[in-house]
N, C-alpha and C positions, 0 to 999 in steps of 0.2 A: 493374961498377958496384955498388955497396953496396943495402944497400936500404933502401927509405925508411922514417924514424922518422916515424911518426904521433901528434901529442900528442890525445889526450884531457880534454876540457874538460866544465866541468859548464856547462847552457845557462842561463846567465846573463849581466848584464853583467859581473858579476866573473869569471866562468868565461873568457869569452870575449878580455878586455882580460889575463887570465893568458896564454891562446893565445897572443895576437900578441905578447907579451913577449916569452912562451920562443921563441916564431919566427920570429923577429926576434935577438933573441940569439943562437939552435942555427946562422942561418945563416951565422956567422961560424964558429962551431966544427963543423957536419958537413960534411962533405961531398958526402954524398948529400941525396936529396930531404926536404925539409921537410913537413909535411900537417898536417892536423889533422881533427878530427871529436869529435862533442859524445856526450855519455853524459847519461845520467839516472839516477835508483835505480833500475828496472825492469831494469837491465842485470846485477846484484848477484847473481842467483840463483845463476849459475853462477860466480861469481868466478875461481874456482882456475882455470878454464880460459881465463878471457878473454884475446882476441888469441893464443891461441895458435900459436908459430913466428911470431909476427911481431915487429919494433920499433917499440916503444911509450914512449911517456911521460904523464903523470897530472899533470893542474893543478887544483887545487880542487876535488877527489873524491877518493875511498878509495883508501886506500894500498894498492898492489902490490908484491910482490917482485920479479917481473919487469919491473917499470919502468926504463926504462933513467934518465928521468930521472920525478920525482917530489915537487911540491911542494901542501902544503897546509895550510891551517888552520882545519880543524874537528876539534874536539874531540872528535867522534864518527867519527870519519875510519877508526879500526880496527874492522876486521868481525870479528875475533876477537883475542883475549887471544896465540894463536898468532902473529898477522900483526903485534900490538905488539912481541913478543919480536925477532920477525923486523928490525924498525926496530930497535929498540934494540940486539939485536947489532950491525948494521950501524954503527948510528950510534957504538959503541966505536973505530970505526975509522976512519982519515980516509975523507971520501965528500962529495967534492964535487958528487955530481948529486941527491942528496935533501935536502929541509929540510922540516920543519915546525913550524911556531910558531903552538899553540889561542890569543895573546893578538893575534897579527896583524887588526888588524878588516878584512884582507880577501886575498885571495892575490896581485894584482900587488908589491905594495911590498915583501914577502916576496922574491918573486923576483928583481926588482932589486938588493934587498940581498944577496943571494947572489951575484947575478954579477958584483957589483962586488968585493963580497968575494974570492969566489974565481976568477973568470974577466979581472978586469982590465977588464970591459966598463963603456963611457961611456955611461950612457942619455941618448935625446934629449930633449928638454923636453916632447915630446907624450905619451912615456912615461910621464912624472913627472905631466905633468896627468892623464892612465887612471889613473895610480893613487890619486891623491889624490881623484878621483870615486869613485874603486871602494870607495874607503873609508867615502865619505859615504854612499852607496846601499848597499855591503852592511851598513853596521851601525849605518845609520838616521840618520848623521848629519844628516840635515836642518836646516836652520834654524828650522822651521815645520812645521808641518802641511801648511801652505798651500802652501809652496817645496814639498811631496814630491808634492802631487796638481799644481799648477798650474807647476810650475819650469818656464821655456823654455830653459835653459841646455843648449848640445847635446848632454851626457851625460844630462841626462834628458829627452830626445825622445827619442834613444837607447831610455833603458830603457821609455819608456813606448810605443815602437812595438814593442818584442820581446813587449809581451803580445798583439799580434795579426800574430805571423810568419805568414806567409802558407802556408810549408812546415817542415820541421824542418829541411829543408839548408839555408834559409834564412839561420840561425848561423851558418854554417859561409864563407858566402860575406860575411858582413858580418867573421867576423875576418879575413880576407883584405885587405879596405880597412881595419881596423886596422894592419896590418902595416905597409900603402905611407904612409896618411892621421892626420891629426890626429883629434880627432872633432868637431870642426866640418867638416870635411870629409866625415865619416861620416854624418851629420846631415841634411849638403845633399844628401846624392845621394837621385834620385827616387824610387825604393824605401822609403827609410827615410822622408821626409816625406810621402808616400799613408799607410804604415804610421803616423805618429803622428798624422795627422788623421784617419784612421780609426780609432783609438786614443782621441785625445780626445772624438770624440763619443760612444764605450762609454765613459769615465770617466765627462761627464756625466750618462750614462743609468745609471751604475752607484750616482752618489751618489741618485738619484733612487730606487731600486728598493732600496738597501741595507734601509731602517727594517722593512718589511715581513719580512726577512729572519731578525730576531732572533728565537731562541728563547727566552732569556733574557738576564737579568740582575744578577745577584746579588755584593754582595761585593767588588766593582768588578772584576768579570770577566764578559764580556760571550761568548754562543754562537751563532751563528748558521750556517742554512744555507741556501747559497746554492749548494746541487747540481742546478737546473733547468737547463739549459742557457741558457733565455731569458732568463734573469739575469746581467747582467755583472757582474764582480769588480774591485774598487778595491781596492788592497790594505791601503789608507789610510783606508777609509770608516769601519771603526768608529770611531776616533781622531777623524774629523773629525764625523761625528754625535753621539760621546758622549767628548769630552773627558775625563773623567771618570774610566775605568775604566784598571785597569792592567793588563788583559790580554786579548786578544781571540783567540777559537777558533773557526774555522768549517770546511765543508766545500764546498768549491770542484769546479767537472768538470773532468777532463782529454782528451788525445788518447787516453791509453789507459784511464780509468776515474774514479778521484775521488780524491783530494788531500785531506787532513786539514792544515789548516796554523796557527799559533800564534805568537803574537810579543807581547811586552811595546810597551809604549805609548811610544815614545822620548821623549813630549814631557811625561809621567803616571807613566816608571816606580816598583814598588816600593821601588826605592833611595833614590829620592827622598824619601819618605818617610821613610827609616830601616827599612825592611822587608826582611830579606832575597830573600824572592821564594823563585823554583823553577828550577831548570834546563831548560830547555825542551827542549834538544838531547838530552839524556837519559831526558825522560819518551817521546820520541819512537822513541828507541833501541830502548824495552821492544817497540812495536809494526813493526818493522821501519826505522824512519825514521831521521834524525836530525837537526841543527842545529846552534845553539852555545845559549848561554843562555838568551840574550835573544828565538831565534828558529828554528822547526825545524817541521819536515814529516814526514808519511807516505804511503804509496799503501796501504790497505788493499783486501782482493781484490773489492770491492762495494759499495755504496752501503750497505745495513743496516751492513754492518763502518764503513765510515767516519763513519757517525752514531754508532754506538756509542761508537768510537774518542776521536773531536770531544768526547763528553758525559763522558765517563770521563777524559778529560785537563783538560775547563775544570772539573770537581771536584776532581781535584790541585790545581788551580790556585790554586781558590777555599781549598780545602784548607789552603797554604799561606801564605796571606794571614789565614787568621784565626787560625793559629798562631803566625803572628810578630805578629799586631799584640797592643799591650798590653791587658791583660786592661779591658774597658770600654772601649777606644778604637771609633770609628764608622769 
């Protein structure tokens, strides 16, 4: 018997709704066992070595060369100049199991069009709906403000129960009922609706506890830190308390330490104005992180570093906004 290809996913809903694509499509084409299991950045240090001797594939996280299959679209996705080279000789040649496209606003729909492209595979309608959510949630597409904190829509119960997974293999067993299930299916089972109603009462309590939070304000770039643990995190709350601003930086806690995280205002951004703004995925990069433009992270090794971090990235930011605006403009 072969041995099993394990996909590696980032824990996300987009990470996650990548999973059950590719494993859901692999299990037409392997023949041995299917798996999966979630990654984070914290996994990164050792790269070169990861999974080593084993079969492996990569869904929306950094490219490997040992990947047997490998799909992704962030921008920041190469750990070195080296591992770019490494894609791009590859990709001189036909390679049906790697894709990546930084303009994809998310990695399921990516994948589908590959393996329709290159494998002949018919996605089923529930597929198609994952990824048309994956798209709206990784890259903000919201209708509102309001649709991103209060949507009932089963993709976002979904996303709004994963901010309080009960364990981290938790993921792991919700892409699983992706594979079999729609995601109103996903939605209804009793795991996932505990998880978003205890979900929604942190969201409440998080819009409530945000104002206090702010460090500043300036520039229409908004900094806060919300690293106490007794403080819940909206990811939404600056945007909903201050309309106003086109970028919000804060420092969030993690399982394993503290989160620096950044994202332009989807409903306020720079663009909008006529401003070009700042790359976020890249100012992220400098500190170990990354993202795409409009939106990106770090884990630095301690709460001082990740203040620091937080405060030195929303002055790029701010940075960047008084550069591009016209000379006298407010």
């Amino acid at each position: 018997m072969s041995q099993p290809l394990t996909i590696h996913y980032h824990r996300d809903f987009d990470g996650m709704v990548s999973a059950a694509v590719l494993a859901r499509v692999l299990s037409e084409r392997e023949r041995g066992d299917i798996c999966w299991k979630s990654v984070n950045y914290d996994q990164r240090e050792d790269w070169h070595n990861f999974e080593a001797g084993a079969r492996f594939g990569i869904v929306d996280f950094h490219f490997h060369p040992r990947a047997e299959y490998w799909f992704d679209h962030h921008p920041t996705t190469f750990l070195s100049e080296e591992l770019r080279a490494r894609y791009l000789e590859a990709h001189d040649t036909p390679n049906d199991r790697w894709a990546w496209d930084e303009n994809s606003p998310s990695c399921p729909p990516l994948i589908l069009k590959h393996a329709i492209r290159h494998w002949g595979y018919q996605p089923e309608a529930r597929f198609l709906e994952m990824a048309r959510w994956s798209d709206v949630i990784d890259a903000a597409r919201f209708e509102s403000v309001d649709q991103a904190i209060f949507g009932d829509e089963p993709a976002l119960r979904i996303m709004r129960a994963l901010t309080v997974a009960p364990t981290i293999d938790w993921v792991d067993e919700l892409v699983g009922a992706m594979v079999q299930a729609d995601l109103a299916g996903v939605a209804n089972r009793a795991d996932v609706e505990k998880a978003h109603q205890r979900a929604s009462r942190n969201r409440d309590r998080a819009l409530e506890q945000f104002p206090p939070t702010v460090a500043w304000k300036k520039d229409k770039v908004l900094l806060y830190d919300a690293s106490s643990s007794q403080i819940r995190r909206e990811r939404f709350a600056p945007f909903y308390h201050h309309p106003d601003i086109h970028y919000s930086v804060g420092v969030i806690p993690t399982r394993s330490g503290f989160h620096v995280t950044a994202g332009e205002n989807p409903w306020n951004s720079p663009h909008s104005v006529g401003l070009a703004g700042a790359h976020i995925g890249n100012l992220m990069e400098r500190y170990g992180g990354g993202g795409h433009r409009s939106v990106g992270g770090a884990n630095p090794h301690d709460l001082p570093a990740a203040r620091k971090v937080a405060a030195e990235i929303a002055e790029e930011l701010r940075r960047a906004i008084l550069e591009a605006r016209p000379h006298g403009a407010v």
